[in-house]
N, C-alpha and C positions, 0 to 999 in steps of 0.2 A: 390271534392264533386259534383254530379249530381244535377244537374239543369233540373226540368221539365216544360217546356211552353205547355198547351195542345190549343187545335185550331187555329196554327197559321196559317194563311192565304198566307206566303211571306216567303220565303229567300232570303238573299241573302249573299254570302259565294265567298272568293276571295283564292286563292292559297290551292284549297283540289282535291284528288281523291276520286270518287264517288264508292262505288259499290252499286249496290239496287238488291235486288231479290222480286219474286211477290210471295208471301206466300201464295196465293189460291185468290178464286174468288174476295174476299172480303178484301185482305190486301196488301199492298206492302210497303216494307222494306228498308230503305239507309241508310247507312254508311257513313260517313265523314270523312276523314282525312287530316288533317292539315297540315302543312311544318312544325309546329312544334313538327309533331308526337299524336296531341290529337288527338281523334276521338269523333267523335258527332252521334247520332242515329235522325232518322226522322222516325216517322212509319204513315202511312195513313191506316184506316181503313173506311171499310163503314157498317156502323149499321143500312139496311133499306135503306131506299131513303136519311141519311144524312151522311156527310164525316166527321170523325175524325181524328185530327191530333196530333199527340206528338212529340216533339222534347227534345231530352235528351241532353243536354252540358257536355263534360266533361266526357263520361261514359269509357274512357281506356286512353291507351297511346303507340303508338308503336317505341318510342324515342330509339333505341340502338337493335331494333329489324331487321330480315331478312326478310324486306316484298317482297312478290312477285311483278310479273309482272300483270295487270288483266287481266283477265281472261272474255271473252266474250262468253257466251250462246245462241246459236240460238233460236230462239223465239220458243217457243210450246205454245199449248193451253192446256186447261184443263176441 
């Protein structure tokens, strides 16, 4: 079951790889994954001059899966 916390202020997160992507001016995206295969979502949005934040718990599971190597993006703008 997904778990939503919205405006958290802090993580902190031991044994995961990261990926985030920046969804447009106003949003940016990260992935979680676990050593035990869960994955967690974190999304930051900015609505106006205030920052939103959500953090999902729990929302997959890549246990038995062929996850790749990451993959790194050179920075563009937009």
């Amino acid at each position: 079951m997904t778990e939503e916390l919205k405006n958290v202020d802090e993580l902190f997160l031991d044994n995961v790889s990261v990926h985030y992507e920046v969804m447009g001016d106003d949003a940016v995206w990260f992935s979680f994954t676990h050593s035990n295969g869960q994955i967690d979502h974190f999304n930051i949005v900015r609505k106006g001059k205030k920052l939103s934040t959500i953090y999902s718990c729990n929302t997959g599971n890549v246990k038995g899966m062929n996850v790749e190597e990451p993959t790194i993006v050179p920075k563009h703008s937009f």
